[in-house]
N, C-alpha and C positions, 0 to 999 in steps of 0.2 A: 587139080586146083583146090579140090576140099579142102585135101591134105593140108595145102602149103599155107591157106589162110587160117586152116585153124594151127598152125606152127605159128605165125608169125601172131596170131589172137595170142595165143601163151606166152610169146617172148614179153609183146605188151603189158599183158598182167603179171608179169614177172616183175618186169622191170619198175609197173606200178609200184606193186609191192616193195620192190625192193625200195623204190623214191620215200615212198610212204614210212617206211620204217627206218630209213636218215632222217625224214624230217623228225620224227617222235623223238627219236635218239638226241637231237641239236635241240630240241624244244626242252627233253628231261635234262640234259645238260645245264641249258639255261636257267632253267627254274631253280636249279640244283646248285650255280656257283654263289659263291657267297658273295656277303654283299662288303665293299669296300668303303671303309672309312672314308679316305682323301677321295676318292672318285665320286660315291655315291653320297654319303651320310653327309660329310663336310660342305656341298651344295646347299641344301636345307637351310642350315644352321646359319649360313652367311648372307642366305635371303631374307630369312623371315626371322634368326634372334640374335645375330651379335649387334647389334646397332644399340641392345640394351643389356646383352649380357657380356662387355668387353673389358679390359683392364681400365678404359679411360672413363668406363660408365657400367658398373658392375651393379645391377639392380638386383636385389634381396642375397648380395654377396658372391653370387655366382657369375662364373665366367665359361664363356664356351669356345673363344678361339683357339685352343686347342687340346688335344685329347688329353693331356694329363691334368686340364684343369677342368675341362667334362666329370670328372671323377671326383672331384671334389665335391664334397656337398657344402651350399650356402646357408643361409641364416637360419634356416626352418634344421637342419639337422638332418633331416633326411637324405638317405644315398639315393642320388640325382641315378645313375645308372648301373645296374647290379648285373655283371656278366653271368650273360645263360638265363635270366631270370626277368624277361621284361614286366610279368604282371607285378612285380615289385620294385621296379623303378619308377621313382616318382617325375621324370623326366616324361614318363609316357602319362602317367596319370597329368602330368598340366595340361596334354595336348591332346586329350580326346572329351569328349560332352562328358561333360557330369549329372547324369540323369539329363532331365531335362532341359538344363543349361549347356551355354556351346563351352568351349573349352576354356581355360583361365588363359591359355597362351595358345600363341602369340596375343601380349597385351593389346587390345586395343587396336589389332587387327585382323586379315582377315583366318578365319583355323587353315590350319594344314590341309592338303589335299589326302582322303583316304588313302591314296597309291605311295604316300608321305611318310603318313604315319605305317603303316605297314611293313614300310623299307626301313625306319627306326627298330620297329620290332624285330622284325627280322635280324637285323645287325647286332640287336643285345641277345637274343636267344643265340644265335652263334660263337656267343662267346665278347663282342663290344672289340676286338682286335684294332692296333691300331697300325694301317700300313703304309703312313705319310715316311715318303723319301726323306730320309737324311737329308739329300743335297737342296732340299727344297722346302726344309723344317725354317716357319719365319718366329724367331724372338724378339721381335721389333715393338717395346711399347712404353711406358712411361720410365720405367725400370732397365731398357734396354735399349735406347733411342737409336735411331740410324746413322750410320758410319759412312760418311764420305770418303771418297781418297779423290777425287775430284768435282768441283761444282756441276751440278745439277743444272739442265736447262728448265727454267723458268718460264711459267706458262703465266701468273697472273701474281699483282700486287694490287695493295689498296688502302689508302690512307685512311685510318679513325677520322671522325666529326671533327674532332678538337683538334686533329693536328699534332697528336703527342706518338700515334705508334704506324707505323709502315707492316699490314701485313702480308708472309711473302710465303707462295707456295712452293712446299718443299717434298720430298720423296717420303710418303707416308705423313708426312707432317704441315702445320703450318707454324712458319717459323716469326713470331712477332719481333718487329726491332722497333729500338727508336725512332723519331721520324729524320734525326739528321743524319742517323745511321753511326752514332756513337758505339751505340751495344746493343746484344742480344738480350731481350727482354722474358720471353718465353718460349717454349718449344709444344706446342698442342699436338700430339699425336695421338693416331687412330685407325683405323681400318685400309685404308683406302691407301692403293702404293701410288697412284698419279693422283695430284690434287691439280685439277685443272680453273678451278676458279674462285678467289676469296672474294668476298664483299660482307662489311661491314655495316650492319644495323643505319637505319636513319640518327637513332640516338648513342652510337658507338659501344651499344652494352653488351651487343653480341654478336657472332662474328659465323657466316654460313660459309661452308669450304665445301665445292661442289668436286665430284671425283670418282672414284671407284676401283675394281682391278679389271684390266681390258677382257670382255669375252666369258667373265663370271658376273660382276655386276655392279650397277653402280651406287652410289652415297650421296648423301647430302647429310654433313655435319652441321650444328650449329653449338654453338660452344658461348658458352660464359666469359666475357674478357676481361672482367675483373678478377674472378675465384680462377680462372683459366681450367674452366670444369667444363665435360661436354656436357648438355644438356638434354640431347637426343641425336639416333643417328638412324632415318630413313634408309633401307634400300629398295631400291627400284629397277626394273629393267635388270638385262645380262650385259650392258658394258656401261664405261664410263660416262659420266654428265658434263656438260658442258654450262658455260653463262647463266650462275646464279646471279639474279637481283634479288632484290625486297623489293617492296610495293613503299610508296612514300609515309602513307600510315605506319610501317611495320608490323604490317598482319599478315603478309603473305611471301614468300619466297617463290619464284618462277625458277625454271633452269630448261635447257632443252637436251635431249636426248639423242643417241647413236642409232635410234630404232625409230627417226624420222618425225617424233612427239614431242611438244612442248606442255610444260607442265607445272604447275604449282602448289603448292601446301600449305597449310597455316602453321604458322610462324609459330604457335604457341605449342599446339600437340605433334604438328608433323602429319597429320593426315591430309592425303589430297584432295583438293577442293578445284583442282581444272585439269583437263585432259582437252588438248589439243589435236588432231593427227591429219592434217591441210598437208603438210608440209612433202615433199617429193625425196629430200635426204635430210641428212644429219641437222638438226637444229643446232647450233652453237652461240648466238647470244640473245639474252632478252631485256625488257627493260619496261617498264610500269608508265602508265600517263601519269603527270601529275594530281590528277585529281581520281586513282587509284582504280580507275573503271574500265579500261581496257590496258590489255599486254599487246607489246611487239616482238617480235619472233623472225629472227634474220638464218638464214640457211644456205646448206652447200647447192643447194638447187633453184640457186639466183634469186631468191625472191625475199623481200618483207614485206612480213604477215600481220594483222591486226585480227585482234580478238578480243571477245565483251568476257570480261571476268567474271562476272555476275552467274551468263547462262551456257559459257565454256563455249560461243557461238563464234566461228572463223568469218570474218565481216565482209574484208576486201586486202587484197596486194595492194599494199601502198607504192610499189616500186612497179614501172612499167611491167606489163605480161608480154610485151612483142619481142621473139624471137630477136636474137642479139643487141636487144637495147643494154642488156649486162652481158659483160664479156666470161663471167665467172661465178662460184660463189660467192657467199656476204660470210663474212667471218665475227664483224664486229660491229656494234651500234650502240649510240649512248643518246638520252633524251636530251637537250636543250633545258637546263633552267630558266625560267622563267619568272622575274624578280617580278613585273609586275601583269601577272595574270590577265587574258582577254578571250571573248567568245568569239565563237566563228559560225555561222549556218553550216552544218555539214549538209549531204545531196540528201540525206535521209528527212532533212526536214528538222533536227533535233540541233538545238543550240548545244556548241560541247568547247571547252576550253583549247585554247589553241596550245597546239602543243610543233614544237619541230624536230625531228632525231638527223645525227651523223652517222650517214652506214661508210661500210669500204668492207674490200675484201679483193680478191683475184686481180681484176682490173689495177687496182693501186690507185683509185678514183676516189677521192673522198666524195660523198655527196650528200646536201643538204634536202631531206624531204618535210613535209608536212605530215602530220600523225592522218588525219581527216580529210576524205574528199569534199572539196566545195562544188566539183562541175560533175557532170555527168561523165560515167568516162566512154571513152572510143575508143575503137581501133588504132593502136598504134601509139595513144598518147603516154605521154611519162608527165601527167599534169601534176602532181603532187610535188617535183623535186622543184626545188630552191632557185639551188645553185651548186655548179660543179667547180671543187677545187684542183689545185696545180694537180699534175698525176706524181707520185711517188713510182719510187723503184721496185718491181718485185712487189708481193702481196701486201695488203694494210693488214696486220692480226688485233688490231688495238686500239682505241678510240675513246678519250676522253675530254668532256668540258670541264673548264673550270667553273666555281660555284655562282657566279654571277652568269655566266652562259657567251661571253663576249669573245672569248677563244677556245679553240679545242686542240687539242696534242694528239697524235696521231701516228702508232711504230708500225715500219714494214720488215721485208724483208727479200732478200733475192741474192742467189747464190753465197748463202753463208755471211751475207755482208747487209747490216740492216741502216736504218735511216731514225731520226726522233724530229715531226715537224710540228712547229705550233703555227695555228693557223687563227688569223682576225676571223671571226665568224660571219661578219655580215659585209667586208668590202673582198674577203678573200685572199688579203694580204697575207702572204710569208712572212711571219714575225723571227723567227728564229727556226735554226736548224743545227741538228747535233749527229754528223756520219762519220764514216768511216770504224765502225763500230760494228761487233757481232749481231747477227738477226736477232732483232726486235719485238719480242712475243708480248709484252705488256709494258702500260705506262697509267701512271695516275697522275693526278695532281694537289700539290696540298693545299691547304683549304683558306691560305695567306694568299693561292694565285701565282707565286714568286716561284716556285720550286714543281720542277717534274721528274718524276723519279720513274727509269728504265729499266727492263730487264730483256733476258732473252735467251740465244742460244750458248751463249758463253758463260752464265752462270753469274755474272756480276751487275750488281746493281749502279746503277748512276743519278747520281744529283746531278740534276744542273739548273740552271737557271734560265725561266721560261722567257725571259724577253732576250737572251742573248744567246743561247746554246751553250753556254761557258760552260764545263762540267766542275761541281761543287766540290765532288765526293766518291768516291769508289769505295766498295765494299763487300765480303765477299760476305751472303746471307750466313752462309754454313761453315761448322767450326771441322775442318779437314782435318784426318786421318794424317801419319807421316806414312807414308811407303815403306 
């Protein structure tokens, strides 16, 4: 019995050893392969500098979306990246301390992670190699616009203040047109291959396209609509954004997020000024009180959200908590204008402006709530909502009032087949209806009241006319390829 335990003691520390000395092997391996451009390096750079080093916004001349324009040097003259040689690439010098000062880059945000910078270094001491697939190399920029060979499903439209421009999200781009849909006006392109939602300034001067590339990260552009210049581009989070607003001042942009946060920034630098995280999934749309002091926050996990701007504080659900009082997510909600302003006592005690929002989503339920609770709430109640309109077919993705607040337009969708309804906002009447038409992902209204303009899964835009559903206009946003 000695014998055989200590046989079987030895095969153990054999076998230790031998465990031991794969794992060291897979460890020097690891530390030992090089580091990849397009996998490793190319992350970095699309978080925390193209939003200010890109073709449509090239600050101090440099551009980093991709490796052979990494190499160039910008205005200072200096070679940005010297293969083999990182102590002599000035690329590394912006983004470590400078003595006692933090790094000059990322401007105005936060420095790189050590483990960051390191993996830069590394990459240039090996040699700076660049090993982006051909089949996956993207040329897509002011110089090189994107090629349809068939329309694009359309995810958001939005009329200018004045009523002169229709803007329409497009694949990498937003595409501005006329508002009668005469012609293409400009094409704004930038980072982001799905732009999931435009909204245009309170004062039409500039124009935020929320978006990203799925599962790397998301954007929020805001672009100049006159010079048609971006003016900054945020990224955030590892996927796309959803339901940018403004705030009615225009000091602030909300949007909500894939990563279950709602969130906003000011309008002028882009730095975040609210971080939300109430919410149980995906946030997809928001929308400002009139009187600029709290956000709403509608999501796939049935609920709308109220939060104080000020102290990023989650207040209350506006929308019932009781299990299946909503049948689904909320997709879409827009405030109530409000021509002539009144107070209300909320439960808190605090006089606050009354405000009313249209949500829908899942169910195909429009419903009318109150921004503020007046009563106490209880089990079970859904005291805040309004009133419930006709149900639609298939999910609502879209929800718009027109600028006096008197009716709201509202697209669905269900089996490929979508719906356009305008609805009286306070008797509940069906004013018009426009079907038999491709699902229905966005609608606006312009700002005459007369005209609601469609989009959706088929790629074409529709005029038509809000008191009768008559369609005005057809239009295809994007100038197609031939086959």
């Amino acid at each position: 019995m000695t014998v055989l335990r200590s046989l079987v003691a030895g095969f153990v520390l054999l076998a230790s050893t031998v465990a031991s000395v794969a794992d060291s092997s897979k460890n020097d391996e690891k530390s030992s392969a090089s580091i990849s451009y397009y996998r490793d390096v190319r992350r970095i750079f699309q978080q925390h500098c193209q939003g200010c080093h890109q073709p449509a916004r090239a600050m101090g001349g440099y551009v980093m979306t991709t490796h052979a324009a990494l190499m160039k040097p910008g205005d200072s003259g200096k070679a940005p990246i010297v293969p083999g040689q990182s102590g002599k690439s000035e690329l590394i010098a912006q983004v470590i301390p400078q003595g006692d000062k933090p790094p000059l880059m990322p401007k105005n945000r936060d420095a790189l992670s050590t483990a960051d910078v390191e993996l830069l270094r590394r990459w240039i001491d090996e040699g700076a190699k660049d090993d982006t697939p051909k089949s996956v190399q993207d040329l897509i920029d002011e110089k090189n616009p994107p090629k349809y060979r068939q329309l694009p499903v359309i995810t958001s439209i939005d009329y200018s203040p004045d009523g002169q421009l229709l803007a329409v999200a497009g694949y990498h781009e937003v595409l501005l047109h006329k508002a009668d849909g005469s012609g293409l006006v400009a094409r704004l392109i930038g980072l982001s291959e799905r732009i999931q939602s435009v909204a245009f300034s309170p004062d039409g001067k500039r124009l935020a396209a929320a978006g990203g590339s799925p599962a790397r990260f998301g954007e929020i552009q805001v672009w100049d609509v006159e010079k048609r210049r971006l003016l900054y581009s945020v990224s955030t989070t590892f996927d796309t954004l959803y339901g940018a607003s403004w705030s009615p001042d225009g000091k602030l942009i909300a949007f909500g997020c894939a990563d279950n946060t709602l969130r906003a920034i000011d309008a002028e630098t882009g730095k975040q000024v609210l971080f939300q995280g109430a919410h149980g999934d995906w946030v997809l749309g928001t929308v400002f009180s009139q009187d600029n002091e709290h956000l709403v926050s509608v999501s796939r996990d049935m609920s709308m959200k109220l939060t104080v701007v000020k102290t990023q504080r989650f207040v209350d659900n506006i929308t019932s908590i009781t299990p299946g009082a909503l049948k689904g997510g909320l997709l879409a909600v827009d405030r109530r204008p409000m021509p002539k302003p009144t107070k209300v006592k909320a439960v808190d005690g605090q006089e606050k402006l009354y405000d009313e929002l249209i949500v829908g989503g899942s169910d195909g339920t429009p419903r009318l709530y109150k921004m503020h609770r007046v009563v106490q709430r209880m089990i079970g109640d859904d005291a805040n909502k309004v009133r419930e309109y006709q149900r639609m077919p298939g999910r609502i993705f879209a929800l718009r009032f027109n600028k006096e607040g008197t009716f709201f337009v509202a697209g669905s969708s269900l089996d490929q087949q979508g719906e356009v309804r305008v609805y009286e906002t306070d008797s509940g009447k069906l004013l018009s209806k426009l079907d038999k038409i491709g699902s229905v992902y966005a609608v606006a209204v312009h700002p005459d009241g007369k005209t609601i303009a469609s989009a959706g899964l088929d790629g074409t835009i529709r005029l038509s006319e809000a008191a009768t559903g008559k369609v005005i206009r057809e239009f295809a946003p994007v100038p197609l390829e031939q086959n």
